[in-house]
C-alpha positions in Angstrom: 37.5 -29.0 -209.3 35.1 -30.2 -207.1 36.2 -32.7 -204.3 35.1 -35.0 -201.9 37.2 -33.6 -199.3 36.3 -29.6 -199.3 38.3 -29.5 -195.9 41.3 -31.6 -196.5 41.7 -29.1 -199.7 40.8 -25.7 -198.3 44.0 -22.9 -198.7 45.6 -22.2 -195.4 47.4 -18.7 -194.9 50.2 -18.8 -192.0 52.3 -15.6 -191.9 51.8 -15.1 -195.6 52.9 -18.0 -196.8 50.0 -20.1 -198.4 49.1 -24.1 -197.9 47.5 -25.3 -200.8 45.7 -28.0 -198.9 45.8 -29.0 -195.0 47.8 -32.5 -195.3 51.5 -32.1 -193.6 54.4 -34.8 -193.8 55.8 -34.1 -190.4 59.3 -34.3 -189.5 60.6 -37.5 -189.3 64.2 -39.2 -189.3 65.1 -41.0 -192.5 68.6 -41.9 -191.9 69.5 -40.5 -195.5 72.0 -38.1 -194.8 75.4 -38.3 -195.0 78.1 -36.5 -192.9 74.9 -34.9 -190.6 74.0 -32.6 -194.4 71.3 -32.8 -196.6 72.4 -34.7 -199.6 70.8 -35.9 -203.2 68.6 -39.1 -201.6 66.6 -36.5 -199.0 66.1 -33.9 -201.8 64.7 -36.9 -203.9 62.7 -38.5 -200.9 61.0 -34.7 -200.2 60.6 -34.4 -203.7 58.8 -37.3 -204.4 56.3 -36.3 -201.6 56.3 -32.5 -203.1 55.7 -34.1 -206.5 53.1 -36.0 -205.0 50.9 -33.0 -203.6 51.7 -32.4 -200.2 50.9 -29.2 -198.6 53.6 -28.5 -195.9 56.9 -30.5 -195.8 58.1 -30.2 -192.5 62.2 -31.8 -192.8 63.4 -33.9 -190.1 65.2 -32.3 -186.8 68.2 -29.8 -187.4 70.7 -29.8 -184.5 71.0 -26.5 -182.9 74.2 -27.4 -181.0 77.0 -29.5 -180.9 75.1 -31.5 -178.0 72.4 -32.3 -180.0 73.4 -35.0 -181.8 71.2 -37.7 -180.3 72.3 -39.8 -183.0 75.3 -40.5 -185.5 73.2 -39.5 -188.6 71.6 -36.5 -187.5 71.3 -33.2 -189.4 73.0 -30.5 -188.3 72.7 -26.3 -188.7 75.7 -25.6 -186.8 77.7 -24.7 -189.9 77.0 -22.2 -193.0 78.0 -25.6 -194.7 74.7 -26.9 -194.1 72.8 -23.9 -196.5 73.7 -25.0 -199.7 72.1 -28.3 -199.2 69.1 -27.2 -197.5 68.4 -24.7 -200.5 68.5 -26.6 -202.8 65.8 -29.0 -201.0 63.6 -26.1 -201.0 63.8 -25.0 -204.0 62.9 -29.1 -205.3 59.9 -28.7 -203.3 58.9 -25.4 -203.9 58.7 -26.2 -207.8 55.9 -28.2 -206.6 54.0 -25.4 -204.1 55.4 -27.0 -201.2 56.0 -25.0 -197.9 59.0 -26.3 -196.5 60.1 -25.8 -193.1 62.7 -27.7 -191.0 62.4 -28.7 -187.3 64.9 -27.3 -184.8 65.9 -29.5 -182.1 67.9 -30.4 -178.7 67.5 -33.5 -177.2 68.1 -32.7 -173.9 69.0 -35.8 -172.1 67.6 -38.1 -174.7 70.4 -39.2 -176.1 70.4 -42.6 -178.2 73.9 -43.1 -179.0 77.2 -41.0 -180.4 79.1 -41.1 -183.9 82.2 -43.6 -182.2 80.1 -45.6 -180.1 81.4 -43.7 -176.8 78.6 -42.8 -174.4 78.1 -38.7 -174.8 77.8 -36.5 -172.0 74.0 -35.1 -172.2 72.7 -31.7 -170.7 69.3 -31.3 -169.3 67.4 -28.8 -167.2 68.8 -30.5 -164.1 70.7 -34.0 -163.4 67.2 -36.2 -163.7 68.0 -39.8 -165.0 66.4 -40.9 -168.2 64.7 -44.3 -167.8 64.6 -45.3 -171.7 68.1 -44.5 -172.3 69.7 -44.9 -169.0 71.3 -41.5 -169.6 72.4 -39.1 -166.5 72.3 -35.8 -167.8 74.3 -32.4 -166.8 72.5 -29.6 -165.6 72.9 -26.6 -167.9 74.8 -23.4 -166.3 73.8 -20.2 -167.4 76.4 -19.9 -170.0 75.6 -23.2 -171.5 71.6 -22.4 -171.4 72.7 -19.0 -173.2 75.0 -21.1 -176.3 72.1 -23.0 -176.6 69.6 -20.3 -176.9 72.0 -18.6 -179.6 72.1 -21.9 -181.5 68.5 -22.2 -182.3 68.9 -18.3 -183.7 71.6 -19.2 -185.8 70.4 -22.4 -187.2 67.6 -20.3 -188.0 69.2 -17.9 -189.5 70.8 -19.9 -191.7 67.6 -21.9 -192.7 66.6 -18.6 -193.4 69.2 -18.1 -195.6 69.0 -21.4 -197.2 65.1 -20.4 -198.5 63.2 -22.3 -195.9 59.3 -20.9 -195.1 60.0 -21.1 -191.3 60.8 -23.6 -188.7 59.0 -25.9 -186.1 61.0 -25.8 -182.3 60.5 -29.4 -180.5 59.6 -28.9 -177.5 57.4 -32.4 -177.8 58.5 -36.1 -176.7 60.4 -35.1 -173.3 63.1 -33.4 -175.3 65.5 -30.4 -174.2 62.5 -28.2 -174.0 60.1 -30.3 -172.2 62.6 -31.0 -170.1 63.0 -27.2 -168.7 59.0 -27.3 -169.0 58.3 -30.5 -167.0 58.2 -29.7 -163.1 59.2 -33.4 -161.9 62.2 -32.5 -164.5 63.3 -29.2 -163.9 64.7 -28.8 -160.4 66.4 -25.8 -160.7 66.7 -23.0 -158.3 67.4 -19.8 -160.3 65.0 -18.1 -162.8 64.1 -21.2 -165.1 61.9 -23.1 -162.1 59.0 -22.4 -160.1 55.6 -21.0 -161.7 54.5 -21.9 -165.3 55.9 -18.3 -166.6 59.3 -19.2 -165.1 59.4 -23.0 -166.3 58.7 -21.2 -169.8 61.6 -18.8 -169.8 63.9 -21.1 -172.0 61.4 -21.6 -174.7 60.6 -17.6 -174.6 64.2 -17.0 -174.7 64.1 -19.7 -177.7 61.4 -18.2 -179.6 62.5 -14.9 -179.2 66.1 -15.3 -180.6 64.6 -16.9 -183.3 62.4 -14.5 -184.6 65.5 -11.7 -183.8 67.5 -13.9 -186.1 65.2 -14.1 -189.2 62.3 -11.4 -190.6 58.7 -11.4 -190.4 57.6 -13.6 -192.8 59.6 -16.2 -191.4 57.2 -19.0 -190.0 58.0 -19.9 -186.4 55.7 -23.0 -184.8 56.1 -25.6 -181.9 55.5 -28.8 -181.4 54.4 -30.3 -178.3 53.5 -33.3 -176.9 49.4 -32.8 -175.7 50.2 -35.5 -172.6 53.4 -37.5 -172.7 51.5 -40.7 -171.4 53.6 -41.0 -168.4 53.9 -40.8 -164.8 56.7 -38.3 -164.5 55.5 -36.5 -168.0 53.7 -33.6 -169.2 49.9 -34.2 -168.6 48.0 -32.5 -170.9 46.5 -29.4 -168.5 50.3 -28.6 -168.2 51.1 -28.7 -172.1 47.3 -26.7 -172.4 48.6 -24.0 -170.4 52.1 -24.1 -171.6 50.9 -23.2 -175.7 48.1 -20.8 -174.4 50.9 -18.9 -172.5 52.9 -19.3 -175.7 50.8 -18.4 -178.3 51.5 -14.8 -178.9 54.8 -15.8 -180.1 53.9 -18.6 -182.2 52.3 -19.1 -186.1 51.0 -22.6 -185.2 51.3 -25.1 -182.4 51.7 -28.8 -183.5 50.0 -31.0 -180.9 51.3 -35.2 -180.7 51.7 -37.3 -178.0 54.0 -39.2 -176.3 57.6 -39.2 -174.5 61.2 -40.4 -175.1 61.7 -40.8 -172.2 59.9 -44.1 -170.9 59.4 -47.2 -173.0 55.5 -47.0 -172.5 55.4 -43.0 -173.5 57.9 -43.7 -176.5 55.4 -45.7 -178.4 53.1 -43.1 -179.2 56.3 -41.3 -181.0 55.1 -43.8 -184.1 52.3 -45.4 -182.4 51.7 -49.1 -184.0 48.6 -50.3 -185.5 47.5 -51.7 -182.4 46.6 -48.0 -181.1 43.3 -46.6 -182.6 43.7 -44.2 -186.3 43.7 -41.0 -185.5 43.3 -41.6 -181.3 44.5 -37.6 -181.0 41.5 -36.0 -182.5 39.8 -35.3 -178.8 42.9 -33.7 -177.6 43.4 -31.5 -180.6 39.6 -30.2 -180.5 40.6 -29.2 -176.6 43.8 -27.5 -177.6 41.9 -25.9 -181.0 39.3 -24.2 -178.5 41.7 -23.0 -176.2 43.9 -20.9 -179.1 43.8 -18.1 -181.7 46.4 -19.6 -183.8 46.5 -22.3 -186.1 46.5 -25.9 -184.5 48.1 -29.0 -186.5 47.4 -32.3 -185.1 49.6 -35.9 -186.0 48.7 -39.1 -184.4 47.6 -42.2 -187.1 45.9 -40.3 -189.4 46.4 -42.4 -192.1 43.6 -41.8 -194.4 42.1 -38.9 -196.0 38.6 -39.6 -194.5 39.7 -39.1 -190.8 41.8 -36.5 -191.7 38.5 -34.6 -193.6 36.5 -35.3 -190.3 39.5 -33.6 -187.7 39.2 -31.0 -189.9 35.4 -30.9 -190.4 34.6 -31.1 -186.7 36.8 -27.7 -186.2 39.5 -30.3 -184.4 42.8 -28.9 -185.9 43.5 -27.2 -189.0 46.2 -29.1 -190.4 46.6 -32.7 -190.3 50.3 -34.7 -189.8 49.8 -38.0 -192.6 53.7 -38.7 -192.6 53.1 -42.3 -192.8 50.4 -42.2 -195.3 52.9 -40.3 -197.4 55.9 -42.5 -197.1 53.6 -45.3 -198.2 52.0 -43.4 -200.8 53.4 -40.1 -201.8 50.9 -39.7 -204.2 47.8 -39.8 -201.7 47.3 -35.7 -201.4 47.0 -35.8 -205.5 45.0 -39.2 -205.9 42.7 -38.3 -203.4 41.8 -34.9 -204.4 41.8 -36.4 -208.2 38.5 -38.6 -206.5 41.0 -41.8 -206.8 40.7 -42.6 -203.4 40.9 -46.6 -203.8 43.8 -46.1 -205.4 45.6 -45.2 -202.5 47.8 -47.3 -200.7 46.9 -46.7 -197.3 49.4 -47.3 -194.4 48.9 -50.0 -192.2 50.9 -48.6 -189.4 53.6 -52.0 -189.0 56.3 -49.9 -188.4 58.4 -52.6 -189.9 60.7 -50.7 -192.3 59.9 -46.6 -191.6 60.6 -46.0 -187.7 61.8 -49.7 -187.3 64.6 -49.0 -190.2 65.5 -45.4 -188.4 66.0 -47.5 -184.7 68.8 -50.1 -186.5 70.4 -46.7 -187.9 69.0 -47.9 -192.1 67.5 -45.7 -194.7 63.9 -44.9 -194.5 61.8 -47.1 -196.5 57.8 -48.8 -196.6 56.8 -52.3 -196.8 54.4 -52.0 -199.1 56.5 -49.4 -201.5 59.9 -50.1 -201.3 60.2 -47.0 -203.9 60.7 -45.4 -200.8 64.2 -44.1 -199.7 65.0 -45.6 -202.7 63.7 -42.8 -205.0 67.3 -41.9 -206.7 67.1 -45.9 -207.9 63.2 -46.6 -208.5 61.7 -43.1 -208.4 61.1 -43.1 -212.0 59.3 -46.2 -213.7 60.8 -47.7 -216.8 58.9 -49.0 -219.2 60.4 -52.4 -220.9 61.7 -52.3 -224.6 61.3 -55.8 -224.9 58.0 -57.1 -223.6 57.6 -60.7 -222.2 54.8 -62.9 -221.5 55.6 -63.7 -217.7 53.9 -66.2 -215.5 54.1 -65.8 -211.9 53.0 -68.8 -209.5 51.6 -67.3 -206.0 49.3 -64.2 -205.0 51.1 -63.5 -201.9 53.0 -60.2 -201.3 56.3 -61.0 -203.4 54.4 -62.2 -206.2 51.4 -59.2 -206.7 54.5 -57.0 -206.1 56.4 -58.4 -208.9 53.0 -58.6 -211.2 52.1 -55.0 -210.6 55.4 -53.2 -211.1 56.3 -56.1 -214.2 52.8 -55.3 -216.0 53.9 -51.6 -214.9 56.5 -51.6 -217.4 55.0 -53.1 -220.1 55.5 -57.1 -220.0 52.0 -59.2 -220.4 51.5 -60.3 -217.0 49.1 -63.4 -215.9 49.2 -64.3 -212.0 48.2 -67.8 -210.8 47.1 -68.4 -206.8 46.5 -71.9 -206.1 43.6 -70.7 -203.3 40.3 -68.9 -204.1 41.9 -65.5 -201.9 45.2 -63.6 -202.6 47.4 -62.6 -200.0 49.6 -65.9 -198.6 50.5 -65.6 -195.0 49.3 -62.1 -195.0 45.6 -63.7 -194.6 46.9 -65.3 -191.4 48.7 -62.1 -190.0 45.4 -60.5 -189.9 43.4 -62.8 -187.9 45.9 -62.1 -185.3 44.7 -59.9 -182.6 45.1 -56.1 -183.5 46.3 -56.9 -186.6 43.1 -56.8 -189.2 45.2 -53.5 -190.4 47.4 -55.8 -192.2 45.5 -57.1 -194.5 45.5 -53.9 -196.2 49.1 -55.2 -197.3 46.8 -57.4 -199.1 44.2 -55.2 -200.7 46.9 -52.1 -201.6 48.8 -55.2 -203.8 45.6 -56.0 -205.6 44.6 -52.5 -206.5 48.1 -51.9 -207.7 48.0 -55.2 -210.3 44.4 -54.2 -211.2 45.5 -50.9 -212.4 48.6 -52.2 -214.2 46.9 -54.6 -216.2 47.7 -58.0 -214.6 45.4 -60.7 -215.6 44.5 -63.0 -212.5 43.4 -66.6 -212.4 42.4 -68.3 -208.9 41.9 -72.0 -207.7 44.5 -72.9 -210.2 48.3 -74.5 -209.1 51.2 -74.0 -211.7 52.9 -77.1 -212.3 54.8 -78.3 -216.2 52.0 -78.8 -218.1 50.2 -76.0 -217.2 53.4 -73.5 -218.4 54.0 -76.2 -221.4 50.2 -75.1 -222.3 51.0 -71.8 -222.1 54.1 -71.2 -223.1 55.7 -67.7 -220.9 59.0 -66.1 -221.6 59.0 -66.2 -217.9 57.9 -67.9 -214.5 58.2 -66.0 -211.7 58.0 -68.7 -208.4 56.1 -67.0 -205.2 55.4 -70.1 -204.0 55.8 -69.0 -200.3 56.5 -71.3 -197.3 54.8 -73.9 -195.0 55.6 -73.4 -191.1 58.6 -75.2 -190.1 58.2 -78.4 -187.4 61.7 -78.6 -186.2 62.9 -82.5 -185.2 62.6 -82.7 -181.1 62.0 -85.9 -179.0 58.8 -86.7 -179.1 57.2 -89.2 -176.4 53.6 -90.1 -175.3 50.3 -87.9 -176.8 50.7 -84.2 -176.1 48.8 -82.3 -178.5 51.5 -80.2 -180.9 50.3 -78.1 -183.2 51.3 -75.3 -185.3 50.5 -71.5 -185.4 48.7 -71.6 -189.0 46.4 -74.1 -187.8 46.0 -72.2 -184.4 44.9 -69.0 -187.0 42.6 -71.2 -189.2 41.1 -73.2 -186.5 42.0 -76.4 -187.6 42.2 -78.0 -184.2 40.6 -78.0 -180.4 43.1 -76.9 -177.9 43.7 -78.2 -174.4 43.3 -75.7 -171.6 47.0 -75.4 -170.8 48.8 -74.4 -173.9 52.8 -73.8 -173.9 53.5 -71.5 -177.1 57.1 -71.4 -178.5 58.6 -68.8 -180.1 61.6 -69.2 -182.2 60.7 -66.2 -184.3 60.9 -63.9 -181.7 58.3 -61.9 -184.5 54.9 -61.2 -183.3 53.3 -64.4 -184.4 54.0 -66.4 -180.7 52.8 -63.2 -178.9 49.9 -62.8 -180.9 49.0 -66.7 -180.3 49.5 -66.4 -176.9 47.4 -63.3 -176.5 44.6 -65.0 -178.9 44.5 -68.1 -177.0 44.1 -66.1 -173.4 41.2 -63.9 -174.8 39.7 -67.8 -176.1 40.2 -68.8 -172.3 42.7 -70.9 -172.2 45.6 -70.8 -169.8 48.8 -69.6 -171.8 52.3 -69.6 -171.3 55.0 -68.2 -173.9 58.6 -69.0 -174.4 60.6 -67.3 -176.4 64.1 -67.9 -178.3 65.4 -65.0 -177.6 66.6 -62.7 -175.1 63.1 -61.6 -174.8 59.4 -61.2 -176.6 59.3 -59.7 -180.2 63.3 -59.4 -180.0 62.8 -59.0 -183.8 59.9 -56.9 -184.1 60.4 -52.8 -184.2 60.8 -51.4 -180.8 57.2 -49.4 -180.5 55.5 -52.5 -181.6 57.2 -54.5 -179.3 56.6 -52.5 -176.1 53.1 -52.0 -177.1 52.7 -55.7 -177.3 54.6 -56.2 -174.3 52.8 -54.2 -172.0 49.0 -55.9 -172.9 50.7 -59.3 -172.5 51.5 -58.5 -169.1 48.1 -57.3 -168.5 46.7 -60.3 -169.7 49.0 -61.9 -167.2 50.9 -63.9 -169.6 53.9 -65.5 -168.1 57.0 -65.1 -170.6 60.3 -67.6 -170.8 63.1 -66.2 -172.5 66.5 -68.0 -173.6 64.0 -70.8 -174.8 64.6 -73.7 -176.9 62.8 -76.9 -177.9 64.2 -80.2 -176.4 61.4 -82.6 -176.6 58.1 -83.9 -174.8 55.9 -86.6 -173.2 52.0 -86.8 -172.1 51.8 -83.7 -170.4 55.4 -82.5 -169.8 57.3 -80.1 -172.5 60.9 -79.8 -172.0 63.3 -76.9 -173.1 66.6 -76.2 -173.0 68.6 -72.5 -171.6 70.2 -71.5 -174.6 72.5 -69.7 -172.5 73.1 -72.0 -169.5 72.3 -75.5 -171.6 70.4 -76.2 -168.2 67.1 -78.1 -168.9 63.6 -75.8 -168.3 60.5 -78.0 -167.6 56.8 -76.7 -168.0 54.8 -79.6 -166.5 50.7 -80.2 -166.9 51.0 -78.6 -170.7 47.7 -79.7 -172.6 48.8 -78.5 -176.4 52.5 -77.3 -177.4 52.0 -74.7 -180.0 54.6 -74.4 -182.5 56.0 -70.9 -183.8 58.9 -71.8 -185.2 59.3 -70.2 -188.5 58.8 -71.6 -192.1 60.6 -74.0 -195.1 60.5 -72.4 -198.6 57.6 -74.2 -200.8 60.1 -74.2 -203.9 58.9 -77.2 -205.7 58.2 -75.7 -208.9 61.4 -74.8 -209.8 63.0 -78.3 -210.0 59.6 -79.0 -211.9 60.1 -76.6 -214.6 64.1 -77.6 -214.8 65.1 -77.5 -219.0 61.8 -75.8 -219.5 61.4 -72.1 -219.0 63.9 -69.7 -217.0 62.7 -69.5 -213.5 62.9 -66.8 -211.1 61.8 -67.0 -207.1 60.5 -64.1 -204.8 60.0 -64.3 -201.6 59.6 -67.4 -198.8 60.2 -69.9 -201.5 63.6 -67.6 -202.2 64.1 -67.9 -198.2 61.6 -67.3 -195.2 61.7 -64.0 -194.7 59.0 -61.1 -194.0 56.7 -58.9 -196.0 59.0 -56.4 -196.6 61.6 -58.9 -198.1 59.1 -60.4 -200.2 57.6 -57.4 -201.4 61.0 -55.9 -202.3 61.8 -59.0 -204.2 59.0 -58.4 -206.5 60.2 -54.9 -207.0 63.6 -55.7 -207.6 62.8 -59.0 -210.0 60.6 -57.2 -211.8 62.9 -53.7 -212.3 65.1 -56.6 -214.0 63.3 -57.8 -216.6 
């Protein structure tokens, strides 16, 4: 079959094992397991990304010791309890000519939290503070560095066992190995410090035991951060020199970017949509120069067309997609099928894949709640009773529920009382570094088109257009309106809210006060608008501080250009009232008035009111079920999972 994408689907031999194409879902936490094993929901997350055509599964980390559980869920291959589950995840992927390996990892002194809530004691190279997680580590003795070393061999080992291809040592993101690597880390005085040659003797010593403890087919590969984007990190000369020393003992070297260790470095562990796609493709072509063995690159590549240009420029040889494929499993076989617009490309929110690992949740996907879910919607099911079904509203929650309802069967007719689909997704985009979420937008339209859904525009549903057409069903995504809270209101200070802001509706003054009861990234992404307009911005916030709510990489992203745009930032903010020129607020945590004086316009993010009208309309007449804001004022991914779940019903 020919393709569109010769590189992206060129076979890839590593240590005899063959890739059937050069797309990798890299190892990422899910929070699936249970009891720190593999269980039945990651065997059917994998295998749904097997199933889908992926060419190398790389599983999430695999403790190597009893100090590496950097979190309460972790996997762990301490234990010959751990093989049986790991085989059979193998073998679900293998069926599909998936190579499967699984990542071994230490943390180091990156250590997020422990099973009982007690702070763990963490071991490092030396007793170096981590900034992120405030975590003094223990310098390792020899005996402890030698434990260590023998736990990567026998987690291998038993990996080995279990029927895994090979495994993938971290030594990326300021973790246990970076750790002994990194100079401004490593202070020690013995054998482990000094030269490049000695700061590499722990992940020799690694390597080494693991190769002793499987065979020679057995792939071995290491990840590494290319430049931890920090002061005190890894810049990339060192990590260059590090993999060219390590080479010889290596199948592959896996190249991202990033650290754990500071907030600013830990974006670029899931970097957000406000970072460029695929903004590691320099660095890899460096590294791929540089080395004789295979180079795999991850960092936003979430479309098949940059991936096929890494690969065509000679960049790297495999390309990490691990969002792509949590949002669209499918996208290795669509793509090389020539369906690429039927792939739901990510749009890098974060919202519910990393964001959902950092409040301890299962792994899932805005735009595919499928995902992490597999066990209850991996399979569709189509309707024995078909219904004519009417849904009111072409934002997210109702295309969701239109898609997956037409899906199974039903007759399906959408209504949008506005000439463009999308609801408040059409204002998220206009927001600055955002245009990636109107994809949310597009990737729900492809999906009704290629269900069948019938879709008329310009039209509002009210009773006599559903007594004309009589449904078995309305479905009401009717959405929301943004919410003016009551506040004592004196004199003629412009107030406004942030949807007219986003449609330009109104002329702002040159002083603008923005208040943010969300705590989302709608204030933030005012404020920044309005400073990059010209005017003169202050933001307060609800909260303890900005994007509160939003996940953490996207927050500290958008925290750090605020504060080079010089934004000033209230927290513990709340709306009291106004006059001319004067807005007042109130300490939410003191009750102690807060004044902001020569204020032009007061610009109102305060959240939304469900638009849920139409039920009470269509009371006696037809059974009615909502999705979505008119439900309650949620986000996307509520609303979007809402349509699922309504439409699964039926």
């Amino acid at each position: 079959m020919q393709t569109a994408f010769p590189h992206l689907f060129e076979a890839l031999q590593i240590r005899g094992k063959r890739l059937k194409n050069r797309i990798m879902s890299t190892g990422h936490d899910t929070c699936l397991p249970t009891d720190n094993l593999v269980n039945d929901k990651l065997i059917a997350y994998q295998r749904d990304r097997a199933a889908g055509g992926v060419g190398l599964i790389v599983l999430q980390v695999a403790g190597v010791h009893d100090s590496a559980r950097y979190t309460s869920h972790v996997l762990m291959a301490t234990d010959d309890a751990c093989i049986d589950g790991y085989r059979q995840l193998a073998e679900a992927c293998h069926a599909h000519g998936t190579v499967v390996l699984s990542q071994l990892f230490h943390p180091g002194r990156e250590i997020m939290e422990s099973a009982d809530g007690l702070l763990a004691v963490a071991y490092s190279a030396s007793s170096v503070p981590n900034r992120r997680f405030r975590v003094v580590a223990r310098a390792t003795d020899q005996p402890m560095i030698d434990d260590i070393v023998q736990g990567y061999a026998s987690a291998a080992r038993r990996l080995h066992q279990a029927g895994l291809d090979g495994v993938e040592v971290v030594a990326s993101h300021g973790y246990l190995p970076a750790q002994f690597l990194n100079p401004r880390v490593n202070l020690r005085s013995d054998g482990y410090n000094g030269e490049l040659e000695q700061r590499l003797r722990f992940l020799r010593e690694v390597l080494a035991a693991v190769r002793a403890a499987t065979d020679e087919q057995f792939i071995i590969g290491l990840r590494i951060s290319a430049d931890e984007r920090d002061s005190q990190g890894l810049s990339e000369d060192e990590s260059l020199a590090a993999a060219v020393a390590l080479q010889g003992q290596l199948d592959y070297l896996h190249i991202v970017a990033g650290t754990s260790a500071s907030l600013g470095g830990a974006v670029h562990i899931v970097p957000p949509m406000a970072i460029e796609p695929a903004y590691l493709a320099r660095a890899a072509g460096t590294f791929k120069q540089q080395l004789a063995i295979p180079l795999f690159v991850t960092g936003r590549i979430n479309q098949p067309q940059e991936a096929e240009l890494i690969l065509a420029r000679g960049q790297a040889d495999v390309c990490g997609m691990t969002r792509a494929l949590i949002c669209d499993p499918l996208m290795p076989n669509k793509t090389e099928r020539g369906q690429v617009e039927d792939v739901r490309a990510c749009i890098a929110c974060n919202q519910a894949c990393i964001g959902h690992f950092h409040r301890g949740l299962a792994i899932s996907c805005i735009q595919r709640p499928e995902t992490g879910r597999e066990l209850q919607y991996g399979q569709l099911t189509p309707t024995t009773k078909p219904k004519r079904i009417l849904i009111a509203g072409g934002g997210p929650a109702g295309m969701k529920a239109a898609a997956v309802a037409a899906a199974r069967g039903h007759q399906v007719t959408l209504y949008e009382a506005g000439p463009q689909l999308g609801g408040q997704v059409l204002l998220a985009q206009l927001l600055p570094r955002r245009s990636e979420f109107g994809g949310a937008s597009t990737n729900l339209q492809r999906e009704m088109a290629l269900a069948g859904v019938e879709v008329v525009r310009n039209t509002r549903v009210d009773r006599a257009l559903v007594e004309r057409e009589r449904p078995d069903l309305v479905i009401a995504a009717t959405g929301a309106t943004p919410y003016w809270p009551a506040f004592e209101r004196s004199g003629e200070l412009q107030v406004v809210d942030a949807w007219q802001v986003l449609r330009n509706e109104v002329k702002l003054g040159r002083s603008v006060l923005v208040i943010d009861w969300r705590c989302d990234w709608i204030g933030p992404g005012i404020a920044e608008r309005l400073v990059r307009e010209g005017h003169q911005v202050q933001l307060a916030v609800n909260g303890t501080h900005c994007g509160e709510n939003l996940p953490l990489y996207v927050r500290d992203q958008l925290a750090g250009e605020l504060h080079r745009l010089g934004i000033p930032i209230t927290p513990y903010a709340r709306l009291y009232g106004s006059d001319d020129n004067t807005v007042y607020l109130q300490h939410t945590a003191s009750g102690e008035p807060m004044i902001f004086e020569g204020i032009d316009t007061l610009v109102l993010c305060m959240g939304h009111q469900p638009e849920d009208s139409l039920a009470s309309e269509l009371a006696g007449l037809v059974e009615v079920r909502r999705v979505g804001d008119c439900l309650a004022p949620r986000t996307a991914e509520e609303a979007i999972h809402d349509g699922l779940t309504v439409a699964w019903s039926l």
